[in-house]
N, C-alpha and C positions, 0 to 999 in steps of 0.2 A: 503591310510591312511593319514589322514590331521597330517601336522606337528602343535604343539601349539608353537606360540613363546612366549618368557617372553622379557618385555620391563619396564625399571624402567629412572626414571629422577632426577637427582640429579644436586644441586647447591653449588659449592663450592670457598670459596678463596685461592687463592695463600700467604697462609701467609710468606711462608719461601724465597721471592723476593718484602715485604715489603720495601715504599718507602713514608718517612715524613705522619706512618700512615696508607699508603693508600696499596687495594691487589687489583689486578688486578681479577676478577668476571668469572667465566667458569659454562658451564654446562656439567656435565657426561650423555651419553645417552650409557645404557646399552641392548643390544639384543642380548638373547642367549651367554650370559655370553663373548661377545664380545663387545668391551666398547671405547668409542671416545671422547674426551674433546671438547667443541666449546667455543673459545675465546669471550664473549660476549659485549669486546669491552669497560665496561664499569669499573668503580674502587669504594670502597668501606672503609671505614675508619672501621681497624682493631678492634679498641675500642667497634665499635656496631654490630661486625658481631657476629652471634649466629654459631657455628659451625654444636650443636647438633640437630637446628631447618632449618638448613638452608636458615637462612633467618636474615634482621636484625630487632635488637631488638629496644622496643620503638615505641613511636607514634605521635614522631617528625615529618613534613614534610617531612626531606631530607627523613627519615626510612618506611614512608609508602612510598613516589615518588618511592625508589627502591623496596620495597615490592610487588609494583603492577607493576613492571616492568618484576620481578622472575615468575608474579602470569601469563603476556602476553607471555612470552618465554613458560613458561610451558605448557597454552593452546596450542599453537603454535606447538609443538613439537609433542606435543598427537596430533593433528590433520592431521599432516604428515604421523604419524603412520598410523592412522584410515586410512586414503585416500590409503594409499600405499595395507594395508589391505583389503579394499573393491575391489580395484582394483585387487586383487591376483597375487599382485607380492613377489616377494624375498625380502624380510625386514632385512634391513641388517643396524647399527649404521652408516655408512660412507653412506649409502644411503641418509637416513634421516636427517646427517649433511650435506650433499652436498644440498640436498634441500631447508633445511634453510637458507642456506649462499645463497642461489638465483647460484649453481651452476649446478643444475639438467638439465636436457631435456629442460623442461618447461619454464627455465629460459636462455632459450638462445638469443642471439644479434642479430641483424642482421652485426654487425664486426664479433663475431665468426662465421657464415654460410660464411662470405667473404675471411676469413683466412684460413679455412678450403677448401674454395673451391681450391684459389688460390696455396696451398699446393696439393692435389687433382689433379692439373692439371701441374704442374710446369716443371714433366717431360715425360709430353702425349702429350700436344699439340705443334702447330708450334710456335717460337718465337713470331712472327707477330698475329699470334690469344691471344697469352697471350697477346701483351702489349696494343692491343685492351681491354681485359677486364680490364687492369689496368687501362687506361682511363673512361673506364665505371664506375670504384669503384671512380676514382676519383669524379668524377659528383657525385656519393652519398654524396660520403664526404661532396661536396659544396651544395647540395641541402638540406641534414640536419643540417649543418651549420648555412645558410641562411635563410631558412624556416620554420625549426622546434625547432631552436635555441639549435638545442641540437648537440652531438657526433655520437652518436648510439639507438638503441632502439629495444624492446623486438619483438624478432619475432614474438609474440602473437599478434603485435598490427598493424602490415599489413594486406592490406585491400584493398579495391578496389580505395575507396580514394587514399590514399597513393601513387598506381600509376599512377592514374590522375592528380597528385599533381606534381608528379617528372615530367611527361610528359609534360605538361605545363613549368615548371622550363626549360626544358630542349631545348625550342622552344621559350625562351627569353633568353636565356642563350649567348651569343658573347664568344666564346672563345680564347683567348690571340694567337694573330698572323696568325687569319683565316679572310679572307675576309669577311665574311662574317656570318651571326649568320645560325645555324646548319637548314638542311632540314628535308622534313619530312621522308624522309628514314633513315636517319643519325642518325632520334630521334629513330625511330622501332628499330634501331640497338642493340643501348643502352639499351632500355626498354626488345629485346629481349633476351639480355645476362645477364639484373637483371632478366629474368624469369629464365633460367636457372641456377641461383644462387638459388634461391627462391625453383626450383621445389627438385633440390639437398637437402634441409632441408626437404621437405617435404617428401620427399624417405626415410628419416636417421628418420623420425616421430621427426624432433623438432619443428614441425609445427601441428598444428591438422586440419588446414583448407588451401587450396590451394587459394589465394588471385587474385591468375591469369585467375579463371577457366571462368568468365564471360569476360575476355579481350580479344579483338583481334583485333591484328596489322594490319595497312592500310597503307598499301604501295603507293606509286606515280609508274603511269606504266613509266616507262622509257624506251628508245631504243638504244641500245648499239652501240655504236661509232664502223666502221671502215674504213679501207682504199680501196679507190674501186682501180680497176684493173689498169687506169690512174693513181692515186697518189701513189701506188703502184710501179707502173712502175719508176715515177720519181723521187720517193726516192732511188731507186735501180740504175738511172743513173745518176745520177749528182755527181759535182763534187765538193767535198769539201773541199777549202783550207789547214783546219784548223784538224790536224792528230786526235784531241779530239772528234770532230765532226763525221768523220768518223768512228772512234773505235763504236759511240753511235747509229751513222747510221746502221754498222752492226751488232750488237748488237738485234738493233728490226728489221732485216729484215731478221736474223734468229730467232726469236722467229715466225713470220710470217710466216715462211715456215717447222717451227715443231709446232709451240704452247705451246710451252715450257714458264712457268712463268719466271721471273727476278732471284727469291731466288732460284729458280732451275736449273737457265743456271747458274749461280755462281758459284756452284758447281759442274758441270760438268767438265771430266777429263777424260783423256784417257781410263783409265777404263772403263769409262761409251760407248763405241763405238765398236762393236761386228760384226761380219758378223752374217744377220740376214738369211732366208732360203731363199731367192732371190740370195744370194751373194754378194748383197748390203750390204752397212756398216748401222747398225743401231745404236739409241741411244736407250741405257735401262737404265732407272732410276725409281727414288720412287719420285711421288709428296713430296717436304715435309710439306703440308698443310694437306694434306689428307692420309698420306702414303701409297695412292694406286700407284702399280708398272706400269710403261707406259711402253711401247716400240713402235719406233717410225724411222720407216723408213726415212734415209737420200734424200730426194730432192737434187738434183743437185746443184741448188742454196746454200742451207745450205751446201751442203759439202765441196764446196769452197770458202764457209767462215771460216770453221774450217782445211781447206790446208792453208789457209791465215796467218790464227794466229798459224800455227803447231810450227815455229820457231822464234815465237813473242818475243824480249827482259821482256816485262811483263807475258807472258805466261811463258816463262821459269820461272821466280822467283815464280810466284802463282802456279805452276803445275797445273794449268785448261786450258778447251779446249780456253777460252777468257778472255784476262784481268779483272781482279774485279773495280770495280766500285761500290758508292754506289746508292742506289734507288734514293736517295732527287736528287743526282748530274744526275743522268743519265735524269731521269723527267726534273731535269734544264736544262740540254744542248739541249733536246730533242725538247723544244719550239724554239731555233734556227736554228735545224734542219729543223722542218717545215716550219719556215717562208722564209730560203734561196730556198727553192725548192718549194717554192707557194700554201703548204697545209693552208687552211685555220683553220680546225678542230686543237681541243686542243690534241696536241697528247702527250698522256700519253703510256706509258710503255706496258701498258697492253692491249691496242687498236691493240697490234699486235697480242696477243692472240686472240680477237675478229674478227681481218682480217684473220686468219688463218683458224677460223671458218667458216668463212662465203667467203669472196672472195678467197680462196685458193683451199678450198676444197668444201663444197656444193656447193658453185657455178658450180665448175665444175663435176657435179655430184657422188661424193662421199657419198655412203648412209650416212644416220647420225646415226646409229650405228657403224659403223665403223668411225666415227667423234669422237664420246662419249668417245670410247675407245682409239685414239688417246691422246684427253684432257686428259684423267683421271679422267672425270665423274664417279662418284658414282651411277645420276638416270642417267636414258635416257630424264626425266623432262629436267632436267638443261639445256643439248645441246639443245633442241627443242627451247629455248627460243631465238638461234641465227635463225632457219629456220624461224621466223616469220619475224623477219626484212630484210631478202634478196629476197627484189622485183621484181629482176633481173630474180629468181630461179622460182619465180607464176608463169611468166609471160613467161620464156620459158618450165614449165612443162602444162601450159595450153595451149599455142601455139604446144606443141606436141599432146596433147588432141587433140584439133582444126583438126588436119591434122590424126589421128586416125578417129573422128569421121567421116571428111569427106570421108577419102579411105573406112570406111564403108556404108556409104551413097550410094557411086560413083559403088562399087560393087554391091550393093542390085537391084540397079538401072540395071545394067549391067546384075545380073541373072534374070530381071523381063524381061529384052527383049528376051534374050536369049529363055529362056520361052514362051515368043507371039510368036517369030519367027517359033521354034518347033510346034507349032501348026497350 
């Protein structure tokens, strides 16, 4: 059974907050005998307002200007109704006022979908992935600033444009204190965490059209830096004056022999260190990027870095397996790390991760499913992208080939005589 609603519009003044004359102007919108006033922002001189007609009297200028002002609201409001109507939604007075005021669905920002997201996310993701997206909104910020002259803008009016527009912005863009203006991975980054802002609205339907659906990100192939078996080696033997250097030395040369990230050895602590079903002491922890759980068999090497630091003066005060440190400092020291011990490569924190992957363990034949889950890979994709770079690993699983196909060769050969001779 169809509900009828009843819907009536009335205009009225504030007369009893009269001020030198003047009332402040509202409209009643009544539905279903439930009723909302909207401020209509504008004022009215007491003397010409007609109560009973609702409207003012006269055919003065100022008295028609507002007459046909009453006559634009009223269209306005009926047409919200109709639309809401046609559409077979719930008609409700606070509906129909939130609409007019531009604060419905349809009138949403592209700040509101960023507020919302960044609220939405504030206690799910890793620190390090939020203040990434804060940099991301930042660049909005400056790109509609700059470009569009404006603050914010209706999410109606994103568009394919729009992100051709930032992506360009974004790839002449220099940002304050970086060598250098932004690459072309750097930009995908950004462009792909405004799509996930983006796609979020379009899920919640404050969007009616998905602006992304014809875009797609083009990546630069890159090859992931690591440490071969030699630089490796001489990070691990040398000898470092300077006790800072050292701490940072080993530092990444146990992350190289678990593959344990920076924000993850940080907080590592006795807790986290288990007899795993070897009898071996193992580390079990939660990525906390990804909060998938690892565990992760101690190497010998690693273990006695963590005998090392068991009775650490900084160890004691921080209750972790190794001093804290932070990221920017550890990357700073780390450039003098390499250059005392003759690495040429920029070594960054996380190249020990990538050594771990690849010279620690596939190298030395470690399937790489049992790599994946070391890391605390989510696909079995991700690892694979280290087995492509280790050239070392082609070229002795083909050299093992080589010496397969030939002992088959050499046998074939050796049942064919066999064979002649029998006869």
């Amino acid at each position: 059974m169809r509900t009828k609603n009843t819907f009536s519009i009335l205009f009225w003044a504030d007369q009893k907050n009269t001020k030198n004359d003047q009332a402040l102007l509202y409209a009643r919108i009544n539905v279903n005998q439930k009723r909302v006033n909207i401020s209509l922002k504008r004022k009215v001189p007491v003397s010409i307002w007609n109560p009973q007609l609702k409207k003012v009297r006269g055919n003065s200028a100022k008295a028609q200007q507002i007459n046909q002002y009453l006559n634009q609201v009223d269209s306005q409001l009926f047409q919200i109704y109709q639309d809401l109507k046609y559409r077979n939604q719930l008609i409700t007075a606070q509906l129909i006022k939130a609409t007019f005021l531009g604060e419905g669905e349809n009138h949403k920002t592209l700040n509101d979908i960023i507020k919302y997201h960044s609220n939405k996310i504030k206690n799910v993701l890793a620190p390090g992935t939020i203040i990434n997206f804060k940099i991301t909104e930042n660049y909005i910020t400056k790109f509609l600033e700059q470009k569009r002259k404006t603050t914010d803008i209706y999410l109606k009016e994103l568009d394919y444009k729009f992100i051709c527009d930032f992506e360009n912005f974004l790839h002449g863009f220099w940002p304050k204190g970086h060598p250098k203006a932004m690459g072309q991975n750097t930009v995908m980054k950004h462009i792909q965490r405004l799509r996930k802002i983006i796609t979020l609205a379009y899920h919640l339907e404050w969007l009616q059209k998905d602006p992304f659906i014809r875009w797609k990100p083009t990546f630069e192939k890159t090859e992931r830096q690591f440490l071969s078996s030699n630089e490796l080696s001489n990070l691990e033997t040398y000898h470092y004056p300077v006790q800072r250097l050292e701490r940072v030395r080993d530092l990444f040369i146990f992350s190289c022999y678990t593959g344990i990230s920076y924000i993850d050895i940080m907080q590592l602590s006795e807790d986290n260190i288990h007899k795993g079903i070897d009898g071996n002491n193992w580390i079990i922890t939660k990525r906390q990027k990804t909060k998938t759980p690892v565990k992760i068999p101690l190497l010998v090497k690693a273990q006695e870095l963590v005998d090392k630091y068991k009775n650490h003066p900084m160890t004691q005060i921080s209750d972790t397996l190794f001093p804290v440190i932070t990221n920017e400092k550890l990357n700073f020291y780390l450039k003098e790390v390499a250059e005392a011990c003759g690495i040429k490569k920029n070594l960054t924190f996380h190249m020990a991760r990538h050594t771990f992957a690849t010279t620690v363990t596939l190298t030395n034949g470690v399937p790489i499913e049992t790599v994946s889950k070391l890391l605390g890979h989510t696909k079995l994709t991700t690892t694979q992208i280290y087995a492509k770079v280790i050239e070392r690993k082609v070229s002795d699983d083909m050299n093992a080939l080589r010496t397969i196909l030939k002992q088959n060769k050499e046998n074939s050969e050796l049942t064919k005589r066999h064979s002649t001779g029998s006869n």
